[in-house]
N, CA, C and O of each residue as an XYZ file, in Angstrom:
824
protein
N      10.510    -18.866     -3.144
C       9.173    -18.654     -3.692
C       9.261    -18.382     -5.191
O      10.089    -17.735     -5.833
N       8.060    -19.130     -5.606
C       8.731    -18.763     -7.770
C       7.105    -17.639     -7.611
O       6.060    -17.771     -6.974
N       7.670    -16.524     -8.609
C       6.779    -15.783     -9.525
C       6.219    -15.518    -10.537
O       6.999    -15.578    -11.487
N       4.831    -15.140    -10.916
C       4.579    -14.768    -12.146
C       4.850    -13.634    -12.422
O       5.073    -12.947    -11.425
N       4.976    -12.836    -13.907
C       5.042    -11.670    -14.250
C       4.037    -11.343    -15.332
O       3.616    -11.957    -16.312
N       3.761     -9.917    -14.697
C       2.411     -9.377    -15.492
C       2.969     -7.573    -15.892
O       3.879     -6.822    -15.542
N       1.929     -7.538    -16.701
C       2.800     -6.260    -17.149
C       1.380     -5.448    -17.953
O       0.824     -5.581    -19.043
N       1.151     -4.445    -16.582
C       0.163     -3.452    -16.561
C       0.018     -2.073    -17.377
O       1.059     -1.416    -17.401
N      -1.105     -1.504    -18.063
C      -0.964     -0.943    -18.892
C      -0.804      0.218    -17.525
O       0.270      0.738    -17.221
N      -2.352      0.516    -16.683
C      -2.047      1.454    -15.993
C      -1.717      1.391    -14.569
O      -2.729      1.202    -13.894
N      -0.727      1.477    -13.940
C      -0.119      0.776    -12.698
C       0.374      1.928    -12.009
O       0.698      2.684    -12.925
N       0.631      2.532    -10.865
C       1.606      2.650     -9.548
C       1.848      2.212     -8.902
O       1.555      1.021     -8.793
N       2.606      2.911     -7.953
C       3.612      2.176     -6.832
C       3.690      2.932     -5.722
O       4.040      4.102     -5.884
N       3.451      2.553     -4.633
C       3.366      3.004     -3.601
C       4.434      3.675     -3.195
O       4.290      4.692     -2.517
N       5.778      3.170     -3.578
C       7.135      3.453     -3.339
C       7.378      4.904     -4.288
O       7.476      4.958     -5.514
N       7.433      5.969     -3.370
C       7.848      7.299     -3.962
C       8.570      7.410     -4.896
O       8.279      7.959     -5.959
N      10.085      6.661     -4.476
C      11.100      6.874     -4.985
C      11.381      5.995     -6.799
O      12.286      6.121     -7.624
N      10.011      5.080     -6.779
C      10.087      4.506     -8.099
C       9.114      5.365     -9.071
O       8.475      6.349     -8.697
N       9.112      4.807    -10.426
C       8.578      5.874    -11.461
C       7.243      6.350    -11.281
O       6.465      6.137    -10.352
N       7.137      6.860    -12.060
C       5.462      7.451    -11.970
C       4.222      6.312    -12.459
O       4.188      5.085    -12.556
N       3.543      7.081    -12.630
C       2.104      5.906    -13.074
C       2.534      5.887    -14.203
O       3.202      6.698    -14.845
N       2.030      4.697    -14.484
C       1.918      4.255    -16.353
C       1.871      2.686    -16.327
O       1.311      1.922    -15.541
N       2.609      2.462    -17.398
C       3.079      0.614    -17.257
C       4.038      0.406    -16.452
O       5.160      0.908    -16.521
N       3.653     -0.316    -15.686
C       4.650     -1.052    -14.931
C       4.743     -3.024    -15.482
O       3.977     -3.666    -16.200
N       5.741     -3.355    -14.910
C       5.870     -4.933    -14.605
C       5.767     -5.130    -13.507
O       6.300     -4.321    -12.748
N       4.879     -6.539    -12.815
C       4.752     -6.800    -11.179
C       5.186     -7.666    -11.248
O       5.387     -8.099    -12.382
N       5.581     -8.421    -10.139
C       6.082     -9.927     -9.923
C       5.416    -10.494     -8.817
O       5.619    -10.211     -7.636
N       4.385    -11.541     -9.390
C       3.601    -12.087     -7.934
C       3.392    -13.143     -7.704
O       3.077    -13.900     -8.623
N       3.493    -13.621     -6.323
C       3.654    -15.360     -6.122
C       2.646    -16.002     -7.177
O       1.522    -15.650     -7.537
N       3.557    -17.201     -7.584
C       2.559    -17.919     -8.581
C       1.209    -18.794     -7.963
O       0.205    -19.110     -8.602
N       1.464    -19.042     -6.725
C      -0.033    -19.339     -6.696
C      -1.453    -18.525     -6.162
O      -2.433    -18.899     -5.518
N      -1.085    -17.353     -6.705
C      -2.425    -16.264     -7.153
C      -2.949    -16.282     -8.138
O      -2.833    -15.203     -8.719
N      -3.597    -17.121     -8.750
C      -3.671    -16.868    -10.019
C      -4.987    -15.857    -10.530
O      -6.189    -16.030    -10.330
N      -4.334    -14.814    -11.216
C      -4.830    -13.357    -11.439
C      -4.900    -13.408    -13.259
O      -4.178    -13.924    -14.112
N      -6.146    -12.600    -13.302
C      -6.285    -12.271    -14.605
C      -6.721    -10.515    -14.620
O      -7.805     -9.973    -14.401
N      -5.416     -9.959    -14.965
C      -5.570     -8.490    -14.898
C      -6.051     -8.055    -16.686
O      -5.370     -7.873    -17.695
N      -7.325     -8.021    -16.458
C      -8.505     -6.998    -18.005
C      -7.009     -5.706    -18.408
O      -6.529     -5.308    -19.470
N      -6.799     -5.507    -17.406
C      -5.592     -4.786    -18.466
C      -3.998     -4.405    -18.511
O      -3.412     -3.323    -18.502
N      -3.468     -6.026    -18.572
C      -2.588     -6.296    -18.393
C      -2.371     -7.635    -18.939
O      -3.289     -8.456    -18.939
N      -1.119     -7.928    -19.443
C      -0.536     -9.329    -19.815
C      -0.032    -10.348    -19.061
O       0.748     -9.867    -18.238
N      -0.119    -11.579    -18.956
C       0.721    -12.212    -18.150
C      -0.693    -13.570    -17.897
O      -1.672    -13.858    -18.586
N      -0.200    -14.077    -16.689
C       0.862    -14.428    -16.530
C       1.845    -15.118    -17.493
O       1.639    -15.993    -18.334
N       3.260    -14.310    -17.041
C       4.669    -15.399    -17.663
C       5.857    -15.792    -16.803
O       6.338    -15.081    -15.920
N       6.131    -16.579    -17.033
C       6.990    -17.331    -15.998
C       8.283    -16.683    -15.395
O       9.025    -16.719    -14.413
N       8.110    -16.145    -16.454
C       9.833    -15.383    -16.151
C       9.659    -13.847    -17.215
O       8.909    -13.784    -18.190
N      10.466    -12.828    -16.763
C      10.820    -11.761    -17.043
C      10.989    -12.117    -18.398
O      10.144    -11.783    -19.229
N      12.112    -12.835    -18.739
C      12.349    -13.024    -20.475
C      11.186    -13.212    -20.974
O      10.693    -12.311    -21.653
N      10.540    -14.320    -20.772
C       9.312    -14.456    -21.554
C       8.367    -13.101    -21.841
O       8.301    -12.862    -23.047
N       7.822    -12.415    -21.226
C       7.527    -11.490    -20.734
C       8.038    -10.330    -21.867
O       7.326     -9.580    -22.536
N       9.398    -10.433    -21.850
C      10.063     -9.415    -22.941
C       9.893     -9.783    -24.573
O      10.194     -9.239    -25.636
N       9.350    -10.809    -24.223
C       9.394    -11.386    -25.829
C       8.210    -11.855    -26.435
O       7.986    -12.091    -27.622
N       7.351    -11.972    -25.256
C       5.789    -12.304    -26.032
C       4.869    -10.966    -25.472
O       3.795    -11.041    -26.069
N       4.864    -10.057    -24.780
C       4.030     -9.328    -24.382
C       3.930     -8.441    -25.461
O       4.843     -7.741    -25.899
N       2.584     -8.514    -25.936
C       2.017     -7.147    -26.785
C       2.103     -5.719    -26.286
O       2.463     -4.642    -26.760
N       1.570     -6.209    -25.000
C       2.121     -4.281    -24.512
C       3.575     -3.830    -24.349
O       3.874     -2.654    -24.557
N       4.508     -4.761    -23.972
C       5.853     -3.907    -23.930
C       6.094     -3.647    -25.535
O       6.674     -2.623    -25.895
N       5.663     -4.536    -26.403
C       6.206     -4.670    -27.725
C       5.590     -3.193    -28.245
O       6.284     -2.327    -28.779
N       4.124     -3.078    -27.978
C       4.087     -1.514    -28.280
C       4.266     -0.438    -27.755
O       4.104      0.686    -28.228
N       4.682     -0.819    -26.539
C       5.257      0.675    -25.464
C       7.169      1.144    -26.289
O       7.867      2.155    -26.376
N       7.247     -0.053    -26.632
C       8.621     -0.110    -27.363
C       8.648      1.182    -28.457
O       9.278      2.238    -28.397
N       8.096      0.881    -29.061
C       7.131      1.855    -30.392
C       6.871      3.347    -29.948
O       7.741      4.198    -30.135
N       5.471      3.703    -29.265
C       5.509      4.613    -28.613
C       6.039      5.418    -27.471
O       5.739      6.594    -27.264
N       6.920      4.632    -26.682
C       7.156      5.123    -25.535
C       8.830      4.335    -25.021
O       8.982      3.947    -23.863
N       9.602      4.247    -25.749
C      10.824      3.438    -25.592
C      11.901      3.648    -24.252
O      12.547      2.802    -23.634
N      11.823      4.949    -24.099
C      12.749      5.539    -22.409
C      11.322      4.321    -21.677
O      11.866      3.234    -21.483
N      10.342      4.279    -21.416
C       9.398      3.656    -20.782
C       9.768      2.336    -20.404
O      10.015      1.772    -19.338
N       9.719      1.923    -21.947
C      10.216      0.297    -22.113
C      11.354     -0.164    -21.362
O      11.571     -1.176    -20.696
N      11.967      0.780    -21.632
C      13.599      0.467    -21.107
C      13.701      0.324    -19.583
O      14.542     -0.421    -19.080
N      12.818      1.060    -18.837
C      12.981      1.627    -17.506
C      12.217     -0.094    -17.040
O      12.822     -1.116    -16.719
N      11.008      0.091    -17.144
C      10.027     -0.895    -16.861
C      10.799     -2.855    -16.680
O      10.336     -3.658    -15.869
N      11.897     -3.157    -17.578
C      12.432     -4.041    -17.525
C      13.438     -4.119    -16.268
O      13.832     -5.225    -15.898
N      13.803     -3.083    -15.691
C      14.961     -2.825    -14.922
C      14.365     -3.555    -13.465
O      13.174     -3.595    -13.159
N      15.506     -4.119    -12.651
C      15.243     -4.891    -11.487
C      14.744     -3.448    -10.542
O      13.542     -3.458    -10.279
N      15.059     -2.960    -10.331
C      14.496     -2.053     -9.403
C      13.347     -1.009     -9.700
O      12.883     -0.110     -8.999
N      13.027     -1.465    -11.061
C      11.906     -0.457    -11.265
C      10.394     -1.540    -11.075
O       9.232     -1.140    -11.000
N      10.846     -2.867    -11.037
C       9.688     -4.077    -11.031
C       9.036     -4.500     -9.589
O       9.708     -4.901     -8.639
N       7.732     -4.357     -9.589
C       7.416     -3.982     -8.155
C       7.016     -5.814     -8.061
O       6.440     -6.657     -8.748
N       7.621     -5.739     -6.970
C       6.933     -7.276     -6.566
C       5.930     -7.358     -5.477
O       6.090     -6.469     -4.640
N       4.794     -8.284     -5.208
C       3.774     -8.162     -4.662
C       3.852     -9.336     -3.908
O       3.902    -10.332     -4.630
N       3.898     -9.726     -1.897
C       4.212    -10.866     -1.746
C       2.395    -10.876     -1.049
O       1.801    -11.938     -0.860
N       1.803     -9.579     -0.774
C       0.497     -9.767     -0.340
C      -0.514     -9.126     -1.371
O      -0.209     -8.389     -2.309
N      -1.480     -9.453     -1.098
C      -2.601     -9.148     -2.499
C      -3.974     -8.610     -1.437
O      -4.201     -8.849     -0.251
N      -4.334     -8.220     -1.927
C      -5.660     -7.913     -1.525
C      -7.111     -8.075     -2.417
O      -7.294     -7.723     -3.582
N      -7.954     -8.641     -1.605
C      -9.459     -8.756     -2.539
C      -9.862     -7.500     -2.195
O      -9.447     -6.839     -1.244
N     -10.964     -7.087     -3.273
C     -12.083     -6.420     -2.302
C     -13.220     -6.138     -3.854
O     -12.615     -6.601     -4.820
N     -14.183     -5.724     -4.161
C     -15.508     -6.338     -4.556
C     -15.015     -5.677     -6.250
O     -14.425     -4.652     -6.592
N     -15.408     -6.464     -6.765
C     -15.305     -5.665     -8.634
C     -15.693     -4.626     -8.925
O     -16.904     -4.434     -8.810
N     -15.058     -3.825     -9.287
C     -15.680     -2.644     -9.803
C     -14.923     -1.250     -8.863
O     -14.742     -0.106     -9.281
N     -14.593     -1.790     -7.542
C     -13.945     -0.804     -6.613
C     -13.209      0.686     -7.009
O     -12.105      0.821     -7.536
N     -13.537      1.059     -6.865
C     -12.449      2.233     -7.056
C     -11.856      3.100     -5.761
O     -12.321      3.539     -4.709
N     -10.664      3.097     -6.384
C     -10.095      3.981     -4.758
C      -9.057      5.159     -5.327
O      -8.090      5.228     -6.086
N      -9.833      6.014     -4.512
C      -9.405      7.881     -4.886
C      -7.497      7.557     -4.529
O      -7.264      6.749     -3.630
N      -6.441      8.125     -5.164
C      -4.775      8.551     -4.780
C      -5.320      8.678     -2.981
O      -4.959      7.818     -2.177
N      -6.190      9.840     -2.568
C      -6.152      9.732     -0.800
C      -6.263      8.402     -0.398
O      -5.319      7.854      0.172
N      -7.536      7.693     -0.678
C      -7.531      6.552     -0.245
C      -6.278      5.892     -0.603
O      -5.829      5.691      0.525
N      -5.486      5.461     -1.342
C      -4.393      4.992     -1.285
C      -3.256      5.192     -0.042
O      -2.893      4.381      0.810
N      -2.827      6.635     -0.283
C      -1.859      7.540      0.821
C      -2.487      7.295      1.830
O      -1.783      6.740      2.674
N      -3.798      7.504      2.215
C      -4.103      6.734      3.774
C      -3.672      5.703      3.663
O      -2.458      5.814      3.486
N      -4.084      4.363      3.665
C      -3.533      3.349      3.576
C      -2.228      2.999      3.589
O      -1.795      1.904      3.948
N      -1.510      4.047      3.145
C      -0.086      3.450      3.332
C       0.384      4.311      4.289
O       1.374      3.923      4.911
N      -0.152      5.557      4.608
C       0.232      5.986      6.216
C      -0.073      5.721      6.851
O       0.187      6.434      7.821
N      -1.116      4.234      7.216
C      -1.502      3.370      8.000
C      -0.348      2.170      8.107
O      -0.119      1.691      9.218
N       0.159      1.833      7.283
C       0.700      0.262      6.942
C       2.029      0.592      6.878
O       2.789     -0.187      7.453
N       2.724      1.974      6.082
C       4.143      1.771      5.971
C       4.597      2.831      6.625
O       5.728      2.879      7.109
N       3.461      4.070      6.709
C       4.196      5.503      7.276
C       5.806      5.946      6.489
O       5.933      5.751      5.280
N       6.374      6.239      6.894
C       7.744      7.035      5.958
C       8.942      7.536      7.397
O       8.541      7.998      8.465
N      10.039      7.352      7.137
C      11.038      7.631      7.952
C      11.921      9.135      7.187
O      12.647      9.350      6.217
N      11.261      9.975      8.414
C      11.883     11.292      7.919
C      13.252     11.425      9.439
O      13.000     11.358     10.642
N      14.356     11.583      8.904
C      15.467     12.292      9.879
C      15.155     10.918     10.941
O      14.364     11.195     11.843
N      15.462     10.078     10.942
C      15.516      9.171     11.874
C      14.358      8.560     12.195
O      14.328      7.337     12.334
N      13.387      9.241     12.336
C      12.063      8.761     12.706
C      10.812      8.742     11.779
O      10.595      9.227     10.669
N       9.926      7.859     12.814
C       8.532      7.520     11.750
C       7.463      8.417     11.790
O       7.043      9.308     12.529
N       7.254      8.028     11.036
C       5.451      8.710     11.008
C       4.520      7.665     10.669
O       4.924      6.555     10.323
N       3.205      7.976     10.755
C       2.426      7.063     10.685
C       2.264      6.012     10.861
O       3.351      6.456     10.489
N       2.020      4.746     11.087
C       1.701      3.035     11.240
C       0.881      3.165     12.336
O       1.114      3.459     13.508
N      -0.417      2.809     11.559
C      -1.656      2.298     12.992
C      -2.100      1.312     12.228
O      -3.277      1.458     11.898
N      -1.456      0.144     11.741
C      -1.921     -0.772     11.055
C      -1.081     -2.081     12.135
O      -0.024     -2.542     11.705
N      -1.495     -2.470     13.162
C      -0.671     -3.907     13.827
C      -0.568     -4.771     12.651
O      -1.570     -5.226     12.099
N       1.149     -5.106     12.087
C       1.591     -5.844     11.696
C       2.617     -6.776     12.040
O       3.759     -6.605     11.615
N       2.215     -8.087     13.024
C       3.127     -8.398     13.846
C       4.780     -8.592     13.256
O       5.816     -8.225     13.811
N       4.638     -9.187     12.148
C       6.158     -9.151     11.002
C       6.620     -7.356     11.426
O       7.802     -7.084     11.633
N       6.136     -6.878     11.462
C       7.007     -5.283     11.446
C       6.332     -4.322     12.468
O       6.594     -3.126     12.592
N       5.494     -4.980     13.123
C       5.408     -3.772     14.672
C       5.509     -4.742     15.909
O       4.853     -5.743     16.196
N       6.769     -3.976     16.675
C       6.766     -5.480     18.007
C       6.962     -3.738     19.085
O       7.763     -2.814     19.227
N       5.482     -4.250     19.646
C       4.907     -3.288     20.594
C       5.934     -3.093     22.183
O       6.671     -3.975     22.624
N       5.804     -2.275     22.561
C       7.211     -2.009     23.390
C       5.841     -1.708     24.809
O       5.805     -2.287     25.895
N       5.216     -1.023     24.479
C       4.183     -0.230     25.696
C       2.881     -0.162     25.042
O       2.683      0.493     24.019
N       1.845     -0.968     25.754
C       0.253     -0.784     25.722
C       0.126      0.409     26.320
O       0.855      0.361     27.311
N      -0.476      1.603     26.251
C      -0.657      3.097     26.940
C      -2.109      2.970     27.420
O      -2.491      3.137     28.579
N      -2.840      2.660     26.389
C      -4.461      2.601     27.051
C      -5.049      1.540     25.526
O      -4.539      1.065     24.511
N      -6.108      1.579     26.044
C      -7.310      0.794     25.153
C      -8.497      1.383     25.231
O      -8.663      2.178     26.156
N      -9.771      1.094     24.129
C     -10.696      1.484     24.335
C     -11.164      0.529     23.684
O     -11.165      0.228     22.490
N     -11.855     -0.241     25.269
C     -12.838     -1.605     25.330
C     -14.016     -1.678     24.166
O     -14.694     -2.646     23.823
N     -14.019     -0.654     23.802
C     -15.508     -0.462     22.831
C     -14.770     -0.985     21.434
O     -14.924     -2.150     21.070
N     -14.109     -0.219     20.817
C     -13.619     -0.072     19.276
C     -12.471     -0.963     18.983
O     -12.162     -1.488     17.913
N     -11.759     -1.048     20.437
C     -10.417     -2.388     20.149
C      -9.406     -1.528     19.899
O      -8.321     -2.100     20.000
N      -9.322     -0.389     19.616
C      -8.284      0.640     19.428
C      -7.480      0.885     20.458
O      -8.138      1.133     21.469
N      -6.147      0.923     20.647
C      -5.508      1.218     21.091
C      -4.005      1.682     20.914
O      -3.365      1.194     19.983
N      -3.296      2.776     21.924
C      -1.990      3.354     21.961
C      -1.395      2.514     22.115
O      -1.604      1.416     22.630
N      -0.208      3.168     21.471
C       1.182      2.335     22.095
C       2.388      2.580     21.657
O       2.474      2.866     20.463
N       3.639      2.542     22.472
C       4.825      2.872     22.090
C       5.256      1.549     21.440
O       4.755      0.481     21.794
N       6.190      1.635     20.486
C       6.420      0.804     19.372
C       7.579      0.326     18.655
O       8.400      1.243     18.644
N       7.992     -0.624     18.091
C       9.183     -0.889     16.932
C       8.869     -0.929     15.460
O       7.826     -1.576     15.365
N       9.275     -0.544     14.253
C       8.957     -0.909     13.414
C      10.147     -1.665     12.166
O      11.050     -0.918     11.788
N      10.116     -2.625     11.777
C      10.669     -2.846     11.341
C      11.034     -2.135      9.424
O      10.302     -1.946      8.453
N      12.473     -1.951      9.672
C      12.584     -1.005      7.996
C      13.230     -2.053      6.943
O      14.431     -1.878      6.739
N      12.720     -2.930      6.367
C      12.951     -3.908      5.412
C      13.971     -3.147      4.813
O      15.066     -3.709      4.791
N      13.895     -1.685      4.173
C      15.613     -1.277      3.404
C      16.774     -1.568      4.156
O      17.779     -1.955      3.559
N      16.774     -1.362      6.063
C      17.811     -1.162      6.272
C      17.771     -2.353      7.408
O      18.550     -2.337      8.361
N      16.588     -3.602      7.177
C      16.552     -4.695      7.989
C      17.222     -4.146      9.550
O      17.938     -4.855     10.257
N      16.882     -2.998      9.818
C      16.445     -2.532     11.331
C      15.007     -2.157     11.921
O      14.070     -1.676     11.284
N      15.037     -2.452     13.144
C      14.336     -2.125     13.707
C      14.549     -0.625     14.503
O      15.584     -0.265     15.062
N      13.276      0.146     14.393
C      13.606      1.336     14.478
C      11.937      2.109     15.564
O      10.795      2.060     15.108
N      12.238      2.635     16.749
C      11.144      3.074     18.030
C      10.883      4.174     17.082
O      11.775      4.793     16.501
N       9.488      4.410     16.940
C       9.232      5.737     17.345
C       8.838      6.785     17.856
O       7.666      6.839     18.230
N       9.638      7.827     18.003
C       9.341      8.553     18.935
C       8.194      9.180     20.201
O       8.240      9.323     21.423
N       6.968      9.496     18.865
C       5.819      9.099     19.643
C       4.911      7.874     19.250
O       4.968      7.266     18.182
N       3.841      7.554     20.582
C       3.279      6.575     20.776
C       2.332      6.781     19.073
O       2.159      7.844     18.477
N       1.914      5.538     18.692
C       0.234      5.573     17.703
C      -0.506      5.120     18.302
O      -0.174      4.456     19.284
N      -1.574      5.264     18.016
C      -2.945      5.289     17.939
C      -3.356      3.773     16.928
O      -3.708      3.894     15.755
N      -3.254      2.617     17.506
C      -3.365      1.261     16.432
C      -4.853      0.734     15.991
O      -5.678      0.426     16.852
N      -5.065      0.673     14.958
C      -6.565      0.370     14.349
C      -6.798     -1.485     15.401
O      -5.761     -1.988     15.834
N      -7.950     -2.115     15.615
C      -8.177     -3.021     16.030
C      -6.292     -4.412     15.911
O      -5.439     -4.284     15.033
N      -6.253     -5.237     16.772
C      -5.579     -6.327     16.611
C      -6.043     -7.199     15.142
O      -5.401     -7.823     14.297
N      -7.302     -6.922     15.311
C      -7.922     -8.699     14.346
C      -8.276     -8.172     12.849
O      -8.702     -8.862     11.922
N      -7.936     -6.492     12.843
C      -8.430     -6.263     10.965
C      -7.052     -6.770     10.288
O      -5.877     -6.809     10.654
N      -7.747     -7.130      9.151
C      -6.407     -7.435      8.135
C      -6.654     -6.539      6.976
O      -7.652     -5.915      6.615
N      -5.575     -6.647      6.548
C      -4.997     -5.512      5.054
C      -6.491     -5.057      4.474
O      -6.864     -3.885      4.441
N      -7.114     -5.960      4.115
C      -8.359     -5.983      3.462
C      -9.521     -4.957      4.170
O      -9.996     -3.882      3.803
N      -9.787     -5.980      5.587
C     -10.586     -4.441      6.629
C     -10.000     -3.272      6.340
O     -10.528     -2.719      5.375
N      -9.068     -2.668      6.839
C      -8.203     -1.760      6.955
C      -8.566     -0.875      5.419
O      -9.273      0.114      5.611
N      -8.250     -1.070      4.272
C      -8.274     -0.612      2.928
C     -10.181      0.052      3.251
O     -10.556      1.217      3.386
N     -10.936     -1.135      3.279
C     -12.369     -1.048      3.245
C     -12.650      0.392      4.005
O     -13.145      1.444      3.599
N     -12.083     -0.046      5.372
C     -12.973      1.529      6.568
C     -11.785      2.519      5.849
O     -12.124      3.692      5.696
N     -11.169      2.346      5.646
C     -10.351      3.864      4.680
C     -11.192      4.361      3.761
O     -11.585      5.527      3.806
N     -11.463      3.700      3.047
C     -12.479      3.475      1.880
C     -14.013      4.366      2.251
O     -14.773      5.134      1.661
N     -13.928      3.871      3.284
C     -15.394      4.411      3.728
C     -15.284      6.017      4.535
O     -16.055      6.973      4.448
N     -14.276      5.894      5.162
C     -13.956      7.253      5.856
C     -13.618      8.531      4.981
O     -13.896      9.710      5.199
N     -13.025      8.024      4.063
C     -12.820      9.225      2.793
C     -13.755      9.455      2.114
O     -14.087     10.594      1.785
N     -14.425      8.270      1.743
C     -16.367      8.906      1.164
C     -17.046      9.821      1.915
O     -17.771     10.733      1.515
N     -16.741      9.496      3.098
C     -18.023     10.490      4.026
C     -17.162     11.450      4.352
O     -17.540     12.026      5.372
N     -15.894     11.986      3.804
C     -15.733     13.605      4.043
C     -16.386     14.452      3.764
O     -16.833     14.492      2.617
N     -16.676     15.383      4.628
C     -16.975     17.043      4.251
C     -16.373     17.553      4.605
O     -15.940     17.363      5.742
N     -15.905     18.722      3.658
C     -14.909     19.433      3.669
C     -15.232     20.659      4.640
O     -14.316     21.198      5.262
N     -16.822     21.174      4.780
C     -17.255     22.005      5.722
C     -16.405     21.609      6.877
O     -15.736     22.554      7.295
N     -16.233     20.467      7.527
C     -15.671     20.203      8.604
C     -14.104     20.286      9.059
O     -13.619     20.038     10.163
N     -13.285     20.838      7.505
C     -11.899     21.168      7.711
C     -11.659     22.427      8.589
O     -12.140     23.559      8.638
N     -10.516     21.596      9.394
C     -10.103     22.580      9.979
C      -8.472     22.885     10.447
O      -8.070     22.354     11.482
N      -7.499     23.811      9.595
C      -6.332     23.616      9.870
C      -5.420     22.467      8.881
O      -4.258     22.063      8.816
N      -6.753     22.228      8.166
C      -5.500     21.130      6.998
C      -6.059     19.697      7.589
O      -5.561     18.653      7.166
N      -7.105     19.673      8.577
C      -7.354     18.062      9.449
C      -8.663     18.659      9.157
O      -9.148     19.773      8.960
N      -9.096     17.165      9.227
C     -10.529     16.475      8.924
C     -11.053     15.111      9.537
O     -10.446     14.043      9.459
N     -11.872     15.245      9.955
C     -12.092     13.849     11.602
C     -13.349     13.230     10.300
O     -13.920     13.907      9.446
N     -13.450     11.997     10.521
C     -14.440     11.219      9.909
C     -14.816     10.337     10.649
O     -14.328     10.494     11.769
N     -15.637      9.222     10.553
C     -15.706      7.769     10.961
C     -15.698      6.468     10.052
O     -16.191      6.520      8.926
N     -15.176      5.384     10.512
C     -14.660      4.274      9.255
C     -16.217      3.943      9.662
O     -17.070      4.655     10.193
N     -16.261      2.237      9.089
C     -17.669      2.113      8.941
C     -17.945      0.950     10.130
O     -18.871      0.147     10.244
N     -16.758      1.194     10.967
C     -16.819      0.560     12.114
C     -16.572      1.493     13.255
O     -15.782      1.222     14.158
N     -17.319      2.684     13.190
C     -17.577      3.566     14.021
C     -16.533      3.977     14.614
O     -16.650      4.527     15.709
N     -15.056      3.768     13.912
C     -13.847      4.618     14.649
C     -13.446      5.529     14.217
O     -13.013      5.395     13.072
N     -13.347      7.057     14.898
C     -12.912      8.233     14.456
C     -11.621      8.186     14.157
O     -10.771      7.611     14.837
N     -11.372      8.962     12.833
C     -10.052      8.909     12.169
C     -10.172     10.435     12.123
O     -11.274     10.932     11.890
N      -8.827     11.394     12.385
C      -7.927     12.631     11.634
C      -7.404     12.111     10.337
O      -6.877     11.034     10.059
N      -7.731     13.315      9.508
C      -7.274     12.998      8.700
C      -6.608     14.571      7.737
O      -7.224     15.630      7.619
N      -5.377     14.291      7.237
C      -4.419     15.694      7.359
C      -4.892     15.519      5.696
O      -4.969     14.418      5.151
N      -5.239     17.049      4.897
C      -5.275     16.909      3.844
C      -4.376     18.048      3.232
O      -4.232     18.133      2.012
């Protein structure tokens, strides 16, 4: 697959273990073609990139440990899925962290947490437990696949899986919507129950 490279003034990364917010560089299949209002690119290649971009050229200037980091292969986030959703969007850090304790969850001491996002590439379902004919939701004991360590890995307990037929996009949206309609009156213990905007009750740990 060939990529473009773009290079964001204000960017994160889902991935903990990479830098903080600021500029980043992304790398994303070239036939997306994206025009990021605040960001450079597309360029074909990384070099190019190092040599015509106005923003690294002035992050160079102001911010040079930055510059330096931002070029590095493991600090460059690559993007093989994209998501739409309407101009103007904004989505709160929670809304984010939901979303990815839906989709990637985190492996603490052997085991997972979170994934109620059916992704057939990385969840191969072991046990249907129940369903609920109404919402499409359903349990189940599970595999997930860990792209770092290209294993597959059970965990321990069953999830709770959002519908078969939402994709990345649904999924982001009723997050989206479930974190708007918090009230906090309703905390209790650090959890907070909402509804997406497809009438499914979500916990939600704050």
């Amino acid at each position: 697959m060939e990529y473009h490279y773009y290079i964001l003034r204000n960017g994160f990364s889902t991935d903990k273990q990479k830098l903080k917010e600021g500029t980043f560089i992304v790398r994303i299949p070239n036939h997306f073609p994206i025009d990021f209002s605040d960001g450079n690119g597309p360029f074909k290649s990384l070099r190019a990139l190092k040599r015509y971009s106005p923003i690294l050229k002035l992050l160079k200037t102001t911010n040079p440990n930055r510059a330096q980091q931002i070029v590095e292969e493991k600090n460059i986030i690559t993007s093989e899925k994209l998501i739409a959703t309407p101009k103007g969007t904004e989505f709160k850090p929670a809304i984010v962290d939901g979303f990815i304790h839906a989709t990637i969850g985190r492996i603490k001491r052997g085991d997972l947490t979170g994934i109620h996002f059916f992704d057939p590439e990385k969840v191969r379902i072991l046990e249907i437990i129940e369903i609920n004919e109404t919402t499409r939701v359903f349990k189940a004991r599970f595999e997930f696949y860990d792209v770092k360590t290209k294993k597959w890995i059970e965990k321990r307990a069953a999830s709770t899986f959002f519908p078969k037929d939402w994709n990345l996009a649904t999924l982001l949206m009723e997050c989206k919507f479930a974190f708007d309609k918090l009230n906090e009156k309703d905390l209790i213990n650090s959890k907070i129950k909402s509804l997406t905007e497809s009438n499914i009750e979500v916990e939600i740990i704050i």
